[in-house]
Each structure stands twice: as structure tokens, then as C-alpha cells.
C-alpha positions in Angstrom: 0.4 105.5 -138.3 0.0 107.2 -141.6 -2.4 110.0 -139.7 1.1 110.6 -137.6 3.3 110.1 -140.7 1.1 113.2 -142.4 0.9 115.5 -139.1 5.3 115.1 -139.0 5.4 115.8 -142.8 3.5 119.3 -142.7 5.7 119.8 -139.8 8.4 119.6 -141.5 7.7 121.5 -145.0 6.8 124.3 -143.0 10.6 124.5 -141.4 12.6 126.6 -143.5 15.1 124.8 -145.2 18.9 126.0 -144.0 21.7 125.8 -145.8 23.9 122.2 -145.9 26.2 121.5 -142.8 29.9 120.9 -143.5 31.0 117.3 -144.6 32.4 116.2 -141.2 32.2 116.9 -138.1 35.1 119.2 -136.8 35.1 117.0 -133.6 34.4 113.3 -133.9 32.7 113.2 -130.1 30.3 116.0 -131.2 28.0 113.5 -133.3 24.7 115.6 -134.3 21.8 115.2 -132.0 19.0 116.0 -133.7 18.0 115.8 -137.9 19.0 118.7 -140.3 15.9 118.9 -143.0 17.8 119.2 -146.6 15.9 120.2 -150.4 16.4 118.3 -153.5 19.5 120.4 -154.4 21.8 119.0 -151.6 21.7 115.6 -151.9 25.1 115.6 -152.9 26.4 117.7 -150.2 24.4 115.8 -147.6 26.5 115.7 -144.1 26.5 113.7 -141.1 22.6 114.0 -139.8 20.7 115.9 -143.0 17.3 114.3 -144.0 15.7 114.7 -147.5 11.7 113.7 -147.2 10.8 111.6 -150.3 7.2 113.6 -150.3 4.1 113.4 -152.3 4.2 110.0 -152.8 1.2 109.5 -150.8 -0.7 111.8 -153.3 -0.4 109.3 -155.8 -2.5 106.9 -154.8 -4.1 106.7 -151.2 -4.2 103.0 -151.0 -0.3 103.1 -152.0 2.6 102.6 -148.9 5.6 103.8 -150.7 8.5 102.2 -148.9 11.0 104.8 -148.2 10.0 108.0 -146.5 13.1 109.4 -146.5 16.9 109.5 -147.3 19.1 110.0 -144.3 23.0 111.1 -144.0 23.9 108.6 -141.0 24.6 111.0 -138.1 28.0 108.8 -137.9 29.7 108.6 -141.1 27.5 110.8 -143.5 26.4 107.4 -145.6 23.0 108.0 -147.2 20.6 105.8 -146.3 17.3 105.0 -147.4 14.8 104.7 -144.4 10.7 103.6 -144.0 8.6 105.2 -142.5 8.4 103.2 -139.4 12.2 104.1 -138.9 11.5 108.1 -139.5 8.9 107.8 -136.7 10.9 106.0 -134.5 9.2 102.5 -134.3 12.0 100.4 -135.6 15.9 101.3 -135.5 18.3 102.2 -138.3 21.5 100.5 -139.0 23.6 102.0 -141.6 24.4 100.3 -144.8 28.4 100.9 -144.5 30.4 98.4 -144.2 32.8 100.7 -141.7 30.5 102.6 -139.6 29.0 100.9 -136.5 26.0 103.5 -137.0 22.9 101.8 -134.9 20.5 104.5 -133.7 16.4 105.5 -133.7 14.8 109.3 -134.3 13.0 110.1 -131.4 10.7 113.2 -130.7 10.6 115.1 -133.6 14.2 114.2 -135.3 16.7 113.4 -131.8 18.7 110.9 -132.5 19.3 108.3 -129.9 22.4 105.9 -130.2 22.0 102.3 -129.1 24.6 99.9 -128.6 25.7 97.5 -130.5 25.7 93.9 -129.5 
């Protein structure tokens, strides 16, 4: 897992790093499909769908499994989330942390979101 965890990483340093999408969505139906890598600077301005990789932490120490990999806007309500690796790769689902937003969804195939329902 962590050789898988490594290859996505330098995948996704070498994107380029685009500016932050708007806070909400102009239509609520048109949820974001697919992650939106962020840098440290836009944490703040984070919308629906933007991804900031917590990287390096591996360098640290090789025998050390950080916990989070990453924080995620949810693609629903924008909530930042703080997600494992396991959920970044797509082996174990996300539910948001909001108490409002009924966000239940995994990242699939390189950063595609797919929604599941909720029981």
C-alpha cells in the first residue's frame, strides 16, 4: 500500500497547482467529479472538492504511518476533512464530519469521486 501511496504522491506534486475554485457551486446538481489539488496558501479558500496532501511526513521516519494523508473540502458542502490514507486510495469510504451534509462518497482512479448512498 505505501509503494501505491508514494507512486499517487509524485503524481500529484508534479500537477501544477491551479488557482482555488469558487466557494460554491453555482449549480447545486453540478457536484465536482473529480479532486482539485490545492498548496498550503489556500487552505482557507478551500472549495467544494480541493485536496491539500499532508506530504513529507513519510521522510521522517520510514517505520512511521502518519495518520492523515490529506485534508479534503467535501465535494458536497466544502467542510474540510481530514482523511487516511486508505480513504485517499480509495479502500475505505469518507463520511463528512458536518453535522448537515449527508456527504458519503470514495476517490476512485486517480481523484473521481463516486457518491454512495446513504442507508
Amino acid at each position: 500500500m505505501r509503494d501505491r501511496c508514494r507512486a499517487k504522491l509524485d503524481r500529484n506534486r508534479a500537477e501544477d497547482v491551479g488557482e482555488p475554485r469558487s466557494q460554491a457551486p453555482e449549480n447545486p446538481s453540478s457536484l465536482p467529479t473529480a479532486l482539485s489539488r490545492v498548496d498550503e496558501s489556500s487552505v482557507s479558500t478551500m472549495a467544494p472538492g480541493d485536496v491539500l496532501l499532508i506530504d513529507d511526513m513519510g521522510a521522517v521516519s520510514p517505520y512511521f504511518e502518519p495518520a492523515f494523508h490529506a485534508i479534503l473540502a467535501c465535494p458536497l458542502c466544502g467542510s474540510q476533512v481530514l482523511i487516511s490514507t486508505a480513504q485517499y486510495l480509495g479502500f475505505t469510504p469518507i463520511l463528512c464530519a458536518a453535522r448537515t451534509c449527508p456527504g458519503f462518497f470514495r476517490i476512485v482512479d486517480d481523484g473521481r469521486f463516486v457518491y454512495l448512498p446513504v442507508n
